[in-house]
N, C-alpha and C positions, 0 to 999 in steps of 0.2 A: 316436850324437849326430847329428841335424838340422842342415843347414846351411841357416837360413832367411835370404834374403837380401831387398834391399828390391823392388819389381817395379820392372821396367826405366821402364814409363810411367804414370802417374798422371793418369787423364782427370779435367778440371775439374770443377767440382760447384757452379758457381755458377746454374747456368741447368738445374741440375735442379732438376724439379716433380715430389714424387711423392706421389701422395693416395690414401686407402687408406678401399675401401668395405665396410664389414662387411654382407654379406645373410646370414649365416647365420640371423638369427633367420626372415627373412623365406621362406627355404627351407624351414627347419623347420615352417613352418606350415601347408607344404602336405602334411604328414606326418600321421598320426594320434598322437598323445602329443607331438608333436615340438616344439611351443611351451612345452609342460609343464616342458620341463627349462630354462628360461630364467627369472631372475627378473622381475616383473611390472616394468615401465617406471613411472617418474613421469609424472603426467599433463601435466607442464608441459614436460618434453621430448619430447612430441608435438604436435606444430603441426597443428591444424586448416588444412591445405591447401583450396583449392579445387576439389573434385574434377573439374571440367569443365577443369582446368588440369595434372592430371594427367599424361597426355599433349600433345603437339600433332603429328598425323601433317603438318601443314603441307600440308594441300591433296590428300596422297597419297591419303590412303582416309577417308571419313565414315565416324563412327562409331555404336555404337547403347549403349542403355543398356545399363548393368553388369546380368548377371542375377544372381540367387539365391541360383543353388547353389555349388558349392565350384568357384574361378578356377584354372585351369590355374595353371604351376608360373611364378610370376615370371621374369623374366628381365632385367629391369633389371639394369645395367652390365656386360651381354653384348649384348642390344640396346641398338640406338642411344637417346640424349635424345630426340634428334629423331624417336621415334618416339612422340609424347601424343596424348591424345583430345583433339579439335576440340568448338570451340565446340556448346555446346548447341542452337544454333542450327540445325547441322546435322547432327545427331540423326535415326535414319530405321532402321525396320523392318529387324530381318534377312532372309537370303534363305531358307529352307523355311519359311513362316512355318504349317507344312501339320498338327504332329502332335500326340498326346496320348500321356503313359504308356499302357500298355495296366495291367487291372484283373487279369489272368492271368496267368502265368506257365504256359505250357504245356512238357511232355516232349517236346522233339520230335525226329522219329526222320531217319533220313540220305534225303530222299526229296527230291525234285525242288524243292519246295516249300516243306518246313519247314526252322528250324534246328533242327542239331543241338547248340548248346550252352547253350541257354535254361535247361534242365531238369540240366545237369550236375554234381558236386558239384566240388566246389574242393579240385584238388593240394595235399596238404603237399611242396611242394618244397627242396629244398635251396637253403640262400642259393648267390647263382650275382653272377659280375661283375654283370650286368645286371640281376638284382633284388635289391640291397642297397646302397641309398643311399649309406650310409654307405663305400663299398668305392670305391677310385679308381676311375676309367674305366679300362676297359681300352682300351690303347693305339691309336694307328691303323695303328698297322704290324702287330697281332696278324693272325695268319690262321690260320684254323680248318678243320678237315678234316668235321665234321657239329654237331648241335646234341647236347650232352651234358646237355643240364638238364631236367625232366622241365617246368618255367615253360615254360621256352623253347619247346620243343618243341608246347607247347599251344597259343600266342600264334601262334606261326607257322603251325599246321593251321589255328586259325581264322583267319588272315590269308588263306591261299589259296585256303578253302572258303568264307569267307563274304563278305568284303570284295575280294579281287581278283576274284571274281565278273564287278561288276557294271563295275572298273575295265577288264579286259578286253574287254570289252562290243563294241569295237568295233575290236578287236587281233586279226589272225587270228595269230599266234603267240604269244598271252596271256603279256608277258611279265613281268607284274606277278606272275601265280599258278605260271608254270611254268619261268619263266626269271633272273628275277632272283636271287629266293632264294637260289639256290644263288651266284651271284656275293655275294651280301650276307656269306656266309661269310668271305671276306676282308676285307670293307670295314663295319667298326663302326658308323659312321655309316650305313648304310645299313640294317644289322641293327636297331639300335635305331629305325629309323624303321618298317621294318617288325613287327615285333613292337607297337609304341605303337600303333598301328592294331588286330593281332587283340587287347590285351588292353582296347582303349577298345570294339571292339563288345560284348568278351563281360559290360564292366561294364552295358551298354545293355540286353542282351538276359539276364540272369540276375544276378540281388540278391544271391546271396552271394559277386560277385566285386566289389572296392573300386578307386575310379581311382585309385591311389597308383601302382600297377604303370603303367599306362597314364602317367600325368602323369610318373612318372622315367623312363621311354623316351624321349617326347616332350623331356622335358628333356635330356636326354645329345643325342638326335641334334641337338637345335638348337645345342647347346654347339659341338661336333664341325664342324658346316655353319659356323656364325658365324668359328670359328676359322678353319676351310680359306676361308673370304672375305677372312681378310686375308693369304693367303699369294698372290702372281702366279703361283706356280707349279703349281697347285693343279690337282686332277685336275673340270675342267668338267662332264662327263659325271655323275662321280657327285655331286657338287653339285647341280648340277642337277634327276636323278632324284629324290635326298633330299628337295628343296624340294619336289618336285610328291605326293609321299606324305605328308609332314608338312601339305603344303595337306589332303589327303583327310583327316588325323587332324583339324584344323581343322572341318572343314565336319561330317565325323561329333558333333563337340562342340560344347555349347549352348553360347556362347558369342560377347560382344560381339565385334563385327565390327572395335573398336578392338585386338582380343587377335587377330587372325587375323594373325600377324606371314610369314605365306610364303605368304598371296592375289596378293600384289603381286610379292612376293619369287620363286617361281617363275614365274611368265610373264618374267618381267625376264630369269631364267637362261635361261628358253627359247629368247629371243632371244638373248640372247651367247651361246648353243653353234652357233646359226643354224639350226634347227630351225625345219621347217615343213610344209606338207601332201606337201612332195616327200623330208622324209628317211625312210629305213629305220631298222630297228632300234629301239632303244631310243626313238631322239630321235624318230620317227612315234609308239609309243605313246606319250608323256609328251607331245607336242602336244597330239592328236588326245583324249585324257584333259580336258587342261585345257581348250580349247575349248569340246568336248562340258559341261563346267561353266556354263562361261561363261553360253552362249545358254542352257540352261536359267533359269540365276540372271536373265537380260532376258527371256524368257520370262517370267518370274515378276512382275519389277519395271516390263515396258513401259520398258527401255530400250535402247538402241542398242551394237550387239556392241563393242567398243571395238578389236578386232584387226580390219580391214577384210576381209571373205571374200577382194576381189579380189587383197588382200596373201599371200594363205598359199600359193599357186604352185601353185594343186590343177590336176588335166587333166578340165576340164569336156565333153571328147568324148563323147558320147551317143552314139554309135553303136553300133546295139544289137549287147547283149554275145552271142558264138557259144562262149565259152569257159567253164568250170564253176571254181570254187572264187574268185571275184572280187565276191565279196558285199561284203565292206567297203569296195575302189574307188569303192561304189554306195552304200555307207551313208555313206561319206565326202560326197559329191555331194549327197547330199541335205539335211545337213550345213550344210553352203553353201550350199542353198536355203533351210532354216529360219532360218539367219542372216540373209539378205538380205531375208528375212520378216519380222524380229523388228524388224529397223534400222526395214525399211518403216513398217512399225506406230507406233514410238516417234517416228518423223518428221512423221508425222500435224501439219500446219500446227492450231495454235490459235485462231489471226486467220484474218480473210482482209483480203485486200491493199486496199490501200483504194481503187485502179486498178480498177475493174470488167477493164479488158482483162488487165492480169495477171494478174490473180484467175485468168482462164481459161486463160490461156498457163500459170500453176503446175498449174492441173487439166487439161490437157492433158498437160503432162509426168508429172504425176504416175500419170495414168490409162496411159501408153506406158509407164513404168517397172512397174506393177500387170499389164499385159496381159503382158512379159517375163517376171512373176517367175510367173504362170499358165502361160507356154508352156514352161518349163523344168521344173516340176511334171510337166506332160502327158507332156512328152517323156522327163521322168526314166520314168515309171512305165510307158511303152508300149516300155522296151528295156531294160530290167534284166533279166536274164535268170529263166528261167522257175521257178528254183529260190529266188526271191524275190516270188513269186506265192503265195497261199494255196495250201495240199495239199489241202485240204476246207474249204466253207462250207458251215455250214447254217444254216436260219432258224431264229428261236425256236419254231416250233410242232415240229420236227423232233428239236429236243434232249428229251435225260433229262431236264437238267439245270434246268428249269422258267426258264431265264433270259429276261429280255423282249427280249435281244439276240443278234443270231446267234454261232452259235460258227466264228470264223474259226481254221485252226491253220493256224499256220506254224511250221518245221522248226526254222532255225537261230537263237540269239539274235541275231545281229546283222542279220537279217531281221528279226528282230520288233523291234528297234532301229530300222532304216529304215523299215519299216512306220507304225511308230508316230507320227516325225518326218515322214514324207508328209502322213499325214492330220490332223496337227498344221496342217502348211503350209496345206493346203488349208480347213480350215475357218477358218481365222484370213483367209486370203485373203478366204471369202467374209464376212466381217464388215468389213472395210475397203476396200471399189471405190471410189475415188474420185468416181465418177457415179453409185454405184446403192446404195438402200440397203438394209440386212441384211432386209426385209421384203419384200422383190421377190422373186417366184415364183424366177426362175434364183437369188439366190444364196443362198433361205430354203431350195432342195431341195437346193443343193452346202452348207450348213452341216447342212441333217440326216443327209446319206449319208453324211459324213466322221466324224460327231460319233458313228454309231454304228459305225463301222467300230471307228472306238477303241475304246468300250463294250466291243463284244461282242469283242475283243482282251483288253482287259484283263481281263474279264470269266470267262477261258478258260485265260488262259496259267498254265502249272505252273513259271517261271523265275523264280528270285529277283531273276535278274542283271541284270533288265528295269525293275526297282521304282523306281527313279529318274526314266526316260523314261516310265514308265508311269503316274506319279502326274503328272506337270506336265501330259501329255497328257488324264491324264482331268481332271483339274479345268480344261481350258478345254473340254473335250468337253462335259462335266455342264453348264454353264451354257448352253446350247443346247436341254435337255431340258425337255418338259412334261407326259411324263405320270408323276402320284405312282409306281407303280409301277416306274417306269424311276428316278427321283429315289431312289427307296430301295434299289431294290439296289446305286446307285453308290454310297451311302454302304457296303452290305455289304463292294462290294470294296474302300474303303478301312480298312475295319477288318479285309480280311482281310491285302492287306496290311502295315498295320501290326502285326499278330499272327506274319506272318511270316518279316520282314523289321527292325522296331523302327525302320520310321522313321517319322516323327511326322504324323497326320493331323486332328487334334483341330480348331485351327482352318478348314481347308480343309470341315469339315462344318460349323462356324459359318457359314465364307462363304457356300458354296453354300446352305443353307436362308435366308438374305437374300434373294439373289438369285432361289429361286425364292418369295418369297412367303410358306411355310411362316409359320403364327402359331405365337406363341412356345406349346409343348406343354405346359410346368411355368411355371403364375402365379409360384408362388412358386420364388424362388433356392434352389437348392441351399447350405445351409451351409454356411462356407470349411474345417472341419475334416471331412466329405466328401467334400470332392472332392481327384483328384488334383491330385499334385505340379504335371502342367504345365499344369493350367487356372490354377491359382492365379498363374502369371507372365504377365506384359503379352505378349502376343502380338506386339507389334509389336519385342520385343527376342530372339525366335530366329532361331537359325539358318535360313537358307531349305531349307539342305540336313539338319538335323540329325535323329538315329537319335532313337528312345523312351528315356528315360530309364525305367529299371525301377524307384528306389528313391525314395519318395514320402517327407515330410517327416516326422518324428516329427507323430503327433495330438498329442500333450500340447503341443507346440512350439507359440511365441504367433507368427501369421500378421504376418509385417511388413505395414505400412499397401500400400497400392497405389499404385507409382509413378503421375509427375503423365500426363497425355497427350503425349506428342512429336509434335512435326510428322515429318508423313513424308515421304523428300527425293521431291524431282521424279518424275514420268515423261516421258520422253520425251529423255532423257539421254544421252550417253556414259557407259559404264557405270563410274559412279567410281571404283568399286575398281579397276579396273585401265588408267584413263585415264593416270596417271604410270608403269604397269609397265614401264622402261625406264632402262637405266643411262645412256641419253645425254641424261633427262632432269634440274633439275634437284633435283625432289621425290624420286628413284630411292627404290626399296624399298633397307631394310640400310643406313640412314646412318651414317655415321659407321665402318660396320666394313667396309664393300666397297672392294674394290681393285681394279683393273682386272687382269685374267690378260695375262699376255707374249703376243706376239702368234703365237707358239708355243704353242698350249695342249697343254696335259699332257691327254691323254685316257687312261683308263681301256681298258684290252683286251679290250671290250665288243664280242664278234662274234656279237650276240643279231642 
């Protein structure tokens, strides 16, 4: 017999509120059958919301229109309210605005070049914690000794081989492909961030794999991450990491810029771990990662780096280097040149002053500040050491390879990382002198030597892990070019690749035949049930950064109408997305669910 007695204390219950949100149907739908098992709604208990009212990120990050295809996994009442789409107003192009589906699907074998899972058949795996919806999360305290699931174990090869690639890029102890991983075995949230990543490329890169896999990783680790933001005691480190790989699954997905919920959200943890150009370990790669983003993405957009170079604490000492293995120091460096290039650029005065004498005291300074960012280039590239130098140049008459550009090789990736970002620098320099313009003999021969230097780089290299820096470079390289012949093979190499790589180039060959002139080749349009999947969406609503989508629309499927024109925001901006990235602001990323960590932080035993 039980002796139940009454409890000693009895908390009041008048000033409780407790409100109870049903998403399961809304989960479900990002399922396949998953809406199916639900009976159909009345049409009058759906309220025609206004969808520009959706969201309101409140100043944190503009948004861009909703695309297409099928929207990552909801996340309403885990994210904050406070995280809706902004006025239509300011509505504005994503950032790779660069690719197209590719028409192929090629077998590709394990070689420097190709991928290898484009062409591969799809696991019958065993349901596993991590791929079956339906199944709780496994816990955060779970630790695991290797990967036992045959999913698993696919997701994360391709995570290391194709995708930490390019993340490493400029990590000389590649800790995203070689280091982590193995930590992720204890820490769930981190496993599922990694895994959402290799199984979001291989839906990119080969059709008979579905983003269901990908979008319930994605989902669990943002679960997992959102949760440990409201605990103070919370381990910083791997929060943090999480955010900055969940940004990578992000940018790899077409996907409006109002859904991009850890753009903002990682650089903000960046800073609360205090990470910057001067930490090691883990916190330099996940800088040095996100950065490397950044100025691409202003690169891209002509706007202004939103983290100040002169803030990140780098050792800008050029003293040329007598020591070997200090390539990235030097990729770092130049880094901070491109950045202070991109700012320069987006700074460009619109007016002039209506003072004739200030007018010229601003182009005086302006022209002192321009000579600086010239003499730091010089000096960068006359002391780097010699193993960051080409190994072999030849000219075009000298190759097999019938190309109209020389074949430059260089050894290491992350040489050909700085490489590529120098003569980035330098031809962008010579398009904005403040007193001279891009037609003057000195800076029309410094925009042609730099513009093919790129070329015949891009042109040559066998490295996947390059395709990021080597696509934003050559498409401002191309636009420099005037002969047909040189104009078409850079279209070559961006369809090679996009074949080998799946990231998106589709539009970047619209722009650049603008740009040079090119008359339009076909009178007549191509028919919308023709063409692919991502010609048929507004361009100015991808991803800047995002991979090839491989799986085209059904043909019989009826083409929705074509969204209206958006304006597209500014140039010459702080770069919005990440102008609020800061918990001491007060728009911060993760409203409503971030808490400030103890001033003890809980770190993780991260001795990467």
């Amino acid at each position: 017999m039980l002796d139940v007695q009454k409890p000693p204390y009895m908390p009041p219950t008048h000033d409780w509120r407790v409100n109870f949100l049903d998403e399961s149907r809304e989960i479900a739908s990002e399922y396949k059958g998953g809406l199916g098992r639900y009976s159909v709604l009345e049409p009058e208990l759906v309220p025609q919301a206004d969808q520009s009212l959706a969201y309101d990120f409140s100043g944190s990050a503009p948004p861009a229109p909703a695309l297409a295809h099928q929207p990552l996994p909801p996340i309403q009442g885990i994210l904050p309210e406070s995280y809706p789409e902004d006025p239509p107003s300011m509505k504005f192009e994503s950032q790779n605005v660069m690719f197209e589906p590719p028409r192929e699907h090629h077998q590709h074998s394990r070689s420097g070049t190709e991928s290898t899972y484009s062409g591969s058949i799809v696991p019958q795996a065993p349901p596993t914690s991590y791929s079956n919806a339906d199944q709780v999360m496994t816990p955060e305290e779970e630790r695991r000794e290797y990967l036992n699931s045959q999913e698993e174990v696919l997701f994360m090869q391709v995570f290391v081989e194709e995708v930490g690639l390019w993340m490493d890029s400029m990590d000389p102890h590649k800790h995203f492909s070689r280091l982590l991983p193995f930590h992720a075995l204890q820490k769930p949230m981190l496993l599922n961030a990694f895994l959402a990543c290799g199984a979001r490329h291989l839906t990119l890169v080969n059709p008979a794999y579905h983003e269901d896999k990908a979008l319930y990783y994605y989902d669990t680790a943002t679960r997992y991450l959102l949760k440990s933001l409201q605990n103070p005691n919370r381990d910083t480190v791997i929060c943090a990491t999480t955010a900055v790989i969940l940004n990578v699954y992000e940018i790899m997905s077409e996907r409006a810029l109002q859904r991009m919920n850890h753009i903002a959200g990682a650089r903000a943890l960046i800073k609360e771990c205090g990470w910057n150009a001067r930490a090691a370990g883990i916190g330099g790669a996940c800088f040095w990662l996100n950065v490397g983003m950044e100025i691409l993405s202003c690169l891209h957009f002509n706007w202004q780096v939103a983290w100040d170079p002169d803030d990140w604490g780098l050792d800008m000492d050029f003293s040329r280097e007598s020591q070997n293995g200090r390539e990235e120091i030097w990729t770092h460096r130049m880094l901070y040149i491109v950045a202070k290039v991109a700012s320069f650029r987006a700074s460009i005065p619109r007016f002039q002053e209506a003072d004739p004498r200030n007018e010229q005291i601003r182009l005086q300074n302006r022209y002192a500040e321009w000579q600086r960012l010239k003499d730091w280039a010089d000096a960068w590239n006359d002391n780097i050491p010699r193993t960051m130098h080409p190994m072999a140049y030849l000219y075009p008459y000298q190759t097999t390879s019938k190309s109209a550009f020389p074949e430059v090789w260089l050894i290491k990736r992350t040489t050909i990382v700085a490489r590529l970002f120098y003569h980035t620098a330098m031809c962008l320099l010579a398009q904005i002198h403040p007193l001279m313009n891009v037609e003057v003999e000195e800076m029309s021969d410094m925009q042609q030597r730099h513009s093919q230097q790129i070329c015949g780089i891009a042109a040559h290299v066998k490295d996947r892990g390059v395709a990021s820096v080597a696509l934003r470079s050559l498409a401002i390289a191309a636009e420099c070019l005037t002969s047909r012949r040189e104009q078409e093979e850079v279209l070559q190499i961006f369809e090679k690749i996009k074949n080998e790589t799946g990231w998106r180039v589709g539009f970047l060959n619209k722009e650049l035949k603008e740009k040079w002139g090119w008359e339009e080749e076909h009178a007549q349009p191509t028919p919308p049930q023709q063409m692919s999947g991502g010609l048929l969406q507004d361009q100015t609503q991808i991803n800047p950064y995002s991979y090839t989508s491989t799986q085209p629309p059904p043909i019989s499927a009826p083409m929705p109408p074509a969204p209206p024109t958006r304006p597209r925001f500014p140039v010459g901006v702080l770069n919005p997305l990440l102008a609020a990235a800061d918990f001491t602001m007060p728009q911060h990323p993760y409203q409503n669910v971030y808490v400030a960590p103890n001033p003890v932080h809980h770190h993780s035993q991260l001795y990467y």
